[in-house]
Biopython code that builds the backbone (N, CA, C, O; Angstrom):
import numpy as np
from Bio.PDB.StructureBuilder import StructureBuilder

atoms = [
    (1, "UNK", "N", (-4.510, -20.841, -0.365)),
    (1, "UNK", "CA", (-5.351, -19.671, -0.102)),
    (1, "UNK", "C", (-5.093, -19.156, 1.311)),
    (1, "UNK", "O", (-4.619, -18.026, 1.430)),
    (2, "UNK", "N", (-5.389, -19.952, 2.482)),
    (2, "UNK", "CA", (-4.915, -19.598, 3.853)),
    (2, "UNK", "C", (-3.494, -18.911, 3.917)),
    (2, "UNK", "O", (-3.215, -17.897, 4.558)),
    (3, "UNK", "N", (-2.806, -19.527, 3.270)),
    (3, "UNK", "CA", (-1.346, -19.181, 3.200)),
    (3, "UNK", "C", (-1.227, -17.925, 2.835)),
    (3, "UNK", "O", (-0.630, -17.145, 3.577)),
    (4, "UNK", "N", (-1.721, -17.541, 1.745)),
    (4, "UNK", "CA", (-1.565, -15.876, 0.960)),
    (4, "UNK", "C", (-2.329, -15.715, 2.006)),
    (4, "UNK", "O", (-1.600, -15.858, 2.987)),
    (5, "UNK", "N", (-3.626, -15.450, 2.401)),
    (5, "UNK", "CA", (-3.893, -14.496, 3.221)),
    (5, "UNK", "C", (-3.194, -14.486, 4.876)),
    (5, "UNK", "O", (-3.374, -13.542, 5.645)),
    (6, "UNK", "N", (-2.573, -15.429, 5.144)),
    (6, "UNK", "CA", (-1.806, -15.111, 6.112)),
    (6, "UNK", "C", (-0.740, -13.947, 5.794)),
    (6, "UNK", "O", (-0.318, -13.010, 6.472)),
    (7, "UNK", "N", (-0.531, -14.303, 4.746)),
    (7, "UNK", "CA", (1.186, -13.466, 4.397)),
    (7, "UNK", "C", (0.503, -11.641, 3.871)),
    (7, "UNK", "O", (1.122, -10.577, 3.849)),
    (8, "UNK", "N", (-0.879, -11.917, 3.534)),
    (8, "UNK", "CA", (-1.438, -10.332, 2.960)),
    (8, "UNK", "C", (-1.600, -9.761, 4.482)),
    (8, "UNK", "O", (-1.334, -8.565, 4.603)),
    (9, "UNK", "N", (-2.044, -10.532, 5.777)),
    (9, "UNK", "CA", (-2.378, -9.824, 6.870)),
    (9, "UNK", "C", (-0.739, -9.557, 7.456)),
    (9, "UNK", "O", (-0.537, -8.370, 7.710)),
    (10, "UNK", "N", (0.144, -10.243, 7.642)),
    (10, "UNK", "CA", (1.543, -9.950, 7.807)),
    (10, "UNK", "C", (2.219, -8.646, 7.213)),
    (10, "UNK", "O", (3.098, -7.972, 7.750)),
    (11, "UNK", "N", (1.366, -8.358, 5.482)),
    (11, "UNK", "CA", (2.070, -7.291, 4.866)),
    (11, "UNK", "C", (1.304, -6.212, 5.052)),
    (11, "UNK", "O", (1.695, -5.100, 4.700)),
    (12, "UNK", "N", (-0.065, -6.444, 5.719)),
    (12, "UNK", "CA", (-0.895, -5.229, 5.826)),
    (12, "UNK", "C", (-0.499, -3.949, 5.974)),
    (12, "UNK", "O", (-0.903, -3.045, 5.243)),
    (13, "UNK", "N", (0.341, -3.787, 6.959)),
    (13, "UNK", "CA", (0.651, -2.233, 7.453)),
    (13, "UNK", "C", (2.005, -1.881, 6.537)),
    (13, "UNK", "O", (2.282, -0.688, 6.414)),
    (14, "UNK", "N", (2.664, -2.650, 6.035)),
    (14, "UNK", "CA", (3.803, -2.376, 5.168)),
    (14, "UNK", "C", (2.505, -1.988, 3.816)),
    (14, "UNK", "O", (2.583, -0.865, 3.317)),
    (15, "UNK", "N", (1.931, -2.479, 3.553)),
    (15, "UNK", "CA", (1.067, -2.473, 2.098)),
    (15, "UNK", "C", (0.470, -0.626, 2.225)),
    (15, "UNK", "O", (0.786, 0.336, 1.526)),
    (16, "UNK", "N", (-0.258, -0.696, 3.135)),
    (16, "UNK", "CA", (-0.889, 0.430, 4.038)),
    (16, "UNK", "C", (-0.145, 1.844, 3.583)),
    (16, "UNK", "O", (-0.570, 2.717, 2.826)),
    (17, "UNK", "N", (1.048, 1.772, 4.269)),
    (17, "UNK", "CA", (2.283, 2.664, 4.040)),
    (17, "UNK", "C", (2.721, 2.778, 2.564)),
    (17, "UNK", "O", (2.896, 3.951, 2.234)),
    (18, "UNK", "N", (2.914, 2.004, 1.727)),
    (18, "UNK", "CA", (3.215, 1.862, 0.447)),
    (18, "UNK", "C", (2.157, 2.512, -0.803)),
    (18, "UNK", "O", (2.250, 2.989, -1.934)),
    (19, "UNK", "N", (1.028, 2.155, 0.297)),
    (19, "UNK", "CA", (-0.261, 2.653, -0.919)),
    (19, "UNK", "C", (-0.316, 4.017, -0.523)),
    (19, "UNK", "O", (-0.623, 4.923, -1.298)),
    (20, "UNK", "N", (0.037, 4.207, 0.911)),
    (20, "UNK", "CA", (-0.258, 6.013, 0.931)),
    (20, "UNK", "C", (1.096, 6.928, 0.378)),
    (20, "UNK", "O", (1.108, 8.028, -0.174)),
    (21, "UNK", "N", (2.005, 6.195, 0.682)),
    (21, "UNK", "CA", (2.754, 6.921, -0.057)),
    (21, "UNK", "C", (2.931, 7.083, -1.344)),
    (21, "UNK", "O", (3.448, 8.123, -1.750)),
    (22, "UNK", "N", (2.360, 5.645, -2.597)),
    (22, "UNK", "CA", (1.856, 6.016, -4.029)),
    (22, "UNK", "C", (1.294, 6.999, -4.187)),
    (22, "UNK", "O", (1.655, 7.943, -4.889)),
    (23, "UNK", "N", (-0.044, 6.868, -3.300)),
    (23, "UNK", "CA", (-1.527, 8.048, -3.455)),
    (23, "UNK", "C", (-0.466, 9.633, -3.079)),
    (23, "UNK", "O", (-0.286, 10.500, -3.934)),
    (24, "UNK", "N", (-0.071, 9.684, -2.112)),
    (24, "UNK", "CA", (0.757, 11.285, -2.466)),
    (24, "UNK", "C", (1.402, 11.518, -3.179)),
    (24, "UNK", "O", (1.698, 12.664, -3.517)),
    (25, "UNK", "N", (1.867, 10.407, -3.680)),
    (25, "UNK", "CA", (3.051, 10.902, -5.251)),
    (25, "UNK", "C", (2.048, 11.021, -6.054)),
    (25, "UNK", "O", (2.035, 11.985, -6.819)),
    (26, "UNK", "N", (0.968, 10.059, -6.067)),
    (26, "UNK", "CA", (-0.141, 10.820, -7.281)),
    (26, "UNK", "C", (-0.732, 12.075, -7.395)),
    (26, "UNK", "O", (-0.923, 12.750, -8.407)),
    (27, "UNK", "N", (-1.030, 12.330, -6.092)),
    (27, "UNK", "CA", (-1.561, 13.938, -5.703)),
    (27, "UNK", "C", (-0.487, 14.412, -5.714)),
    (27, "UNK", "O", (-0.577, 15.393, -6.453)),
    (28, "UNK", "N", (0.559, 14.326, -5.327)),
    (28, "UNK", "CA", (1.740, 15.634, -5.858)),
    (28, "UNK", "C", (1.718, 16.109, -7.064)),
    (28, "UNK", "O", (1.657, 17.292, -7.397)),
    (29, "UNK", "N", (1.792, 14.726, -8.044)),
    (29, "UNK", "CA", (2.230, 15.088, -9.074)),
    (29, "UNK", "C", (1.079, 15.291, -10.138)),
    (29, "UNK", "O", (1.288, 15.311, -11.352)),
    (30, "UNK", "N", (0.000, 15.421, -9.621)),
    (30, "UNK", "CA", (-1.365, 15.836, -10.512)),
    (30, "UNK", "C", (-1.287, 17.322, -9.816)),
    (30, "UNK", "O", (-2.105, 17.953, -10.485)),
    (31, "UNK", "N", (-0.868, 18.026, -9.053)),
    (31, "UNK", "CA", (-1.016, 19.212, -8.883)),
    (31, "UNK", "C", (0.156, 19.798, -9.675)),
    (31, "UNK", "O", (-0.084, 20.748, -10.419)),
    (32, "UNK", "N", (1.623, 19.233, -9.568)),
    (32, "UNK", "CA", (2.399, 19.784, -10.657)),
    (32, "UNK", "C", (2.231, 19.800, -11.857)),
    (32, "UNK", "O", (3.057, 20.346, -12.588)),
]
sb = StructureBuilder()
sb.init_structure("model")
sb.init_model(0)
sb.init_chain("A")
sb.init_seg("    ")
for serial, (resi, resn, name, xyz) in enumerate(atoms, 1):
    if name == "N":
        sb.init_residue(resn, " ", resi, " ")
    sb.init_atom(name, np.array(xyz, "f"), 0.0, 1.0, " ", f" {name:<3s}", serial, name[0])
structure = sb.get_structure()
C-alpha cells in the first residue's frame, strides 16, 4: 500500500497532465 502510494505521488503531475489532456479531447470532441 505505502509503495503504490508512493509511486501515485511520483506520477501525480504526469497523471495531472494526462487527465487534462483526456478532459480536452472530451470537450473537443463533444463539441464536434
Amino acid at each position: 500500500m505505502r509503495g503504490h502510494a508512493v509511486v501515485a505521488g511520483g506520477n501525480c503531475l504526469a497523471g495531472m497532465l494526462a487527465s487534462t489532456k483526456l478532459y480536452r479531447r472530451l470537450r473537443v470532441s463533444q463539441y464536434i
